[in-house]
C-alpha positions as CSV (number, residue, x, y, z in Angstrom):
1,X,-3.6,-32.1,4.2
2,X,-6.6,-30.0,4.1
3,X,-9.1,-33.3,3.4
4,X,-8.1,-34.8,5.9
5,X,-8.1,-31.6,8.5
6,X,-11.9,-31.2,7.1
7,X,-12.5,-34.9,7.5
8,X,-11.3,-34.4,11.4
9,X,-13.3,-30.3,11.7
10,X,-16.7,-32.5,10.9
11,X,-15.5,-35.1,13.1
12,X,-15.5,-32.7,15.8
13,X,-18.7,-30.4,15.1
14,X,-20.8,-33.8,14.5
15,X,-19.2,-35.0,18.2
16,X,-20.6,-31.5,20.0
17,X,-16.7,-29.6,20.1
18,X,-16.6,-26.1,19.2
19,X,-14.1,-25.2,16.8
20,X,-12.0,-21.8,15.7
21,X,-11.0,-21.3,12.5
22,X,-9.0,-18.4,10.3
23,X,-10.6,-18.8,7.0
24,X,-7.2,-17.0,5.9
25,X,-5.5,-20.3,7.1
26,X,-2.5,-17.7,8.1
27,X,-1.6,-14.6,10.0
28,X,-2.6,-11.9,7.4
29,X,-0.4,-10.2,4.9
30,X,-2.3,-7.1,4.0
31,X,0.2,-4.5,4.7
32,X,-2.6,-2.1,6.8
33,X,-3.3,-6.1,8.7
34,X,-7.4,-6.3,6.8
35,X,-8.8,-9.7,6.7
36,X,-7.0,-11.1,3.8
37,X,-8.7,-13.3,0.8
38,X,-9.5,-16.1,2.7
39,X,-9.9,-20.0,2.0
40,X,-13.3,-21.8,1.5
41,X,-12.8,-24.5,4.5
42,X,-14.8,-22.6,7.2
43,X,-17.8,-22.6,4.5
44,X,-17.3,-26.1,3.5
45,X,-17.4,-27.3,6.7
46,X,-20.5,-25.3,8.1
47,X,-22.5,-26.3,4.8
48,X,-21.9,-29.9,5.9
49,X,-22.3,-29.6,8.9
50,X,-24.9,-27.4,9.4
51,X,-23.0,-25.7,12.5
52,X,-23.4,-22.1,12.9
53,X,-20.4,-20.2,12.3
54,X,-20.2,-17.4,14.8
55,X,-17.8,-14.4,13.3
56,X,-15.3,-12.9,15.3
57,X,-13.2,-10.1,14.9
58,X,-9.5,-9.2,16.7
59,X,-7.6,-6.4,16.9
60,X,-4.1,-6.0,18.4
61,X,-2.6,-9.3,17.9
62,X,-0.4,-7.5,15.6
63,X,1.1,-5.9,17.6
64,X,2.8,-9.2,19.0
65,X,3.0,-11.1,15.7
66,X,3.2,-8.5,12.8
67,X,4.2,-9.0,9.2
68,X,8.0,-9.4,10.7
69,X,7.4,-12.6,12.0
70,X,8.8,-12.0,14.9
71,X,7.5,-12.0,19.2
72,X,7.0,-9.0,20.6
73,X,6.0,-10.1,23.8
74,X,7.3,-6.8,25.7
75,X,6.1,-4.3,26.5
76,X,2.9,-6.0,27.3
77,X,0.0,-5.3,24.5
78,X,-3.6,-5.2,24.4
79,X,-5.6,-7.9,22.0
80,X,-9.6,-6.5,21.7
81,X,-12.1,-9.4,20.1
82,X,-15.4,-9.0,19.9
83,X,-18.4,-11.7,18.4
84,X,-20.8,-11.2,16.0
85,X,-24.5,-12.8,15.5
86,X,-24.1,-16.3,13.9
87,X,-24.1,-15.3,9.9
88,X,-26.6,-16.6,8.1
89,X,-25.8,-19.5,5.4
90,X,-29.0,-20.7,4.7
91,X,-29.3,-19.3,1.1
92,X,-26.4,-22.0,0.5
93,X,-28.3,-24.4,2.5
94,X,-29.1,-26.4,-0.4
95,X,-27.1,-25.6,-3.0
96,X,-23.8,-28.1,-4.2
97,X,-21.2,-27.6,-3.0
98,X,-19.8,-25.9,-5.8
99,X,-16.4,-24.1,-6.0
100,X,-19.0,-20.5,-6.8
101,X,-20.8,-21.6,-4.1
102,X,-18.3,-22.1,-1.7
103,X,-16.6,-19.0,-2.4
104,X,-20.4,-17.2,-2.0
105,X,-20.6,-18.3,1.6
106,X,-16.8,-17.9,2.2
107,X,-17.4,-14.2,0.8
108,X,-20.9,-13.8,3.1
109,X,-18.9,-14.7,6.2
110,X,-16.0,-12.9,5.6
111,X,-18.0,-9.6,5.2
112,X,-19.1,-9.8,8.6
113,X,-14.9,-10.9,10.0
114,X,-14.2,-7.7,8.3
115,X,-16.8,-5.8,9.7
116,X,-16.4,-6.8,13.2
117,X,-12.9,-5.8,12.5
118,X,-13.5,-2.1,11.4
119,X,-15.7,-1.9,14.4
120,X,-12.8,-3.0,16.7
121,X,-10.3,-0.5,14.9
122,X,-13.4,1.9,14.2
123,X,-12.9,2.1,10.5
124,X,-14.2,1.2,7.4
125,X,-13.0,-2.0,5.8
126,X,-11.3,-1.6,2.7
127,X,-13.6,-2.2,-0.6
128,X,-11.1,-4.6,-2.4
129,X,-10.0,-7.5,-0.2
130,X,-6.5,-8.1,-0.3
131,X,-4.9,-10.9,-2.3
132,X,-1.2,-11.7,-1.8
133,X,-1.2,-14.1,-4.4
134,X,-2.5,-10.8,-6.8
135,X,0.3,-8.8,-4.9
136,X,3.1,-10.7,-5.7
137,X,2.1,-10.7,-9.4
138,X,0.2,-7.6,-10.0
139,X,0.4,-7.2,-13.7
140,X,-1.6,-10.2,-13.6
141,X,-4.8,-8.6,-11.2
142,X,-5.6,-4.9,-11.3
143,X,-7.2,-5.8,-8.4
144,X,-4.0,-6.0,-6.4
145,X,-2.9,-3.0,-8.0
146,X,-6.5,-0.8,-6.7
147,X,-6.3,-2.3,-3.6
148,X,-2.2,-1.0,-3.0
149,X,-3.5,2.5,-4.4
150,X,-6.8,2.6,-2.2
């Protein structure tokens, strides 16, 4: 229940904890493994919060846990992350929270995951952000269909 996993994330950032969270709210399923279109909880909960959120980016983890689904604990693979600056919300800062403005921040902060990414894979991130609810209906977002073509 994701009201009650946000009720327990502000919980923990108003107690002092430090939390992780995959905006994606899963492992990704863009076939070349970009940042995916993610979910609007990490922005939700730093705009109540006032907590900074602190972007990271990984590279390598698919390499145990790819689009298969299955471990590939062996031979042993390497997993690069690296941190970025904390990204700044505070054009949000006083705004309702919205479902446009929500998505703004979620957007703002997922430019920098995707960023950090490329760096890690030295590349640029793809222009169109991958959708995999687009993907399994793409007659119904030519976005989906650019984004397969790019």
């Amino acid at each position: 229940d994701a009201a009650l996993a946000l009720k327990d994330a502000v919980a923990a950032v108003e107690s002092g904890e430090c939390l992780v969270v995959y905006p994606e709210g899963t492992t990704t399923k863009d076939p070349a493994y970009w940042p995916m279109v993610p979910k609007t909880g990490v922005a939700r909960l730093a705009l109540t919060t006032g907590a900074p959120v602190v972007p990271m980016g990984q590279w390598g983890a698919q390499e145990i846990f790819g689009q298969d689904r299955k471990l590939h604990l062996l031979p042993r693979h390497t997993i690069h992350l690296i941190a970025g600056p904390p990204v700044d919300l505070s054009q949000y800062a006083d705004q309702p929270l919205s479902a446009d403005v929500l998505r703004a921040a979620t957007a703002t902060i997922m430019a920098e995951v995707r960023a950090l990414v490329g760096e890690l894979r030295g590349e640029q991130p793809p222009a169109v952000v991958y959708d995999p609810k687009a993907a399994k209906h793409p007659e119904s977002s030519g976005a989906a269909a650019e984004r397969r073509t790019a």
